[in-house]
N, C-alpha and C positions, 0 to 999 in steps of 0.2 A: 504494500500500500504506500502512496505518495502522499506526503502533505501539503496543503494548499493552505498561507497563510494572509487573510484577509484582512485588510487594515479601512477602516469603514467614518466615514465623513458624514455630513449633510448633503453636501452634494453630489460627492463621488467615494467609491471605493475601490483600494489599489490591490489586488491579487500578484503574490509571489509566487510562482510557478517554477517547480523543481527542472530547473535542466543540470546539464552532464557534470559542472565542477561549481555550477553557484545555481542562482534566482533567478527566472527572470520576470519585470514586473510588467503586470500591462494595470491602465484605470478605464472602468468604467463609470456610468454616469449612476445613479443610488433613484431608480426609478424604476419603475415595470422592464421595460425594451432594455436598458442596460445590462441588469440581471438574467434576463432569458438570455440578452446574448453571452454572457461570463457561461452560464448552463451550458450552451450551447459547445464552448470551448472543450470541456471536458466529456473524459471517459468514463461512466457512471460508476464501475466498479475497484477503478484504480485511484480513486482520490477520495481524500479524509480533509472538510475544508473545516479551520477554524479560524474562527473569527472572538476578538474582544467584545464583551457588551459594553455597546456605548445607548442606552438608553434606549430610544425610538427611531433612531437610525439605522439601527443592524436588523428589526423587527422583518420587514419588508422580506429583506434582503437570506434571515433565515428560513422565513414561511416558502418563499420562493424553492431553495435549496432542498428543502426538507418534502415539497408536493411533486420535487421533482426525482425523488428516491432515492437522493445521494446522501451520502451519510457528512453528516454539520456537527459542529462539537461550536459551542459559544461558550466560551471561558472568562473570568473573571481577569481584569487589567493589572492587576496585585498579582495575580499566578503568573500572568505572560511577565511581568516584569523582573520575575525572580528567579527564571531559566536560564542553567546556565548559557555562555555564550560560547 
């Protein structure tokens, strides 16, 4: 399994996508069309996306994720901040 690290805004959210020696990031727009299109990017069964809760920003952006049978982990900002690096 791949991990997909989401980092989520008001407007937009940035997705790190595991390539061959680093990240790579792309952003979409934190809207319906945006999201379907992030969905659209990935391979249902090879990716584990988590994302920070950031209140009613991320909401959208989970429900999406989750109707669409991929498996979403939303973690608390305190825990991502205390991995190691």
């Amino acid at each position: 399994m791949k991990w997909i690290g989401i980092d989520v805004s008001k407007i937009s959210f940035t997705v790190a996508y595991p390539a061959e020696n680093a990240y790579r990031l792309e952003t979409f727009k934190n809207d319906c069309k945006g999201i379907k299109q992030f969905i659209t990017t990935l391979q249902k069964d090879n990716y584990q996306c988590v994302l920070e809760a950031t209140g009613t920003y991320s909401t959208l952006l989970l429900y999406l994720i989750h109707e669409a049978h991929m498996a979403v982990s939303m973690v608390n900002p305190k825990q991502i901040n205390h991995l190691p690096r």
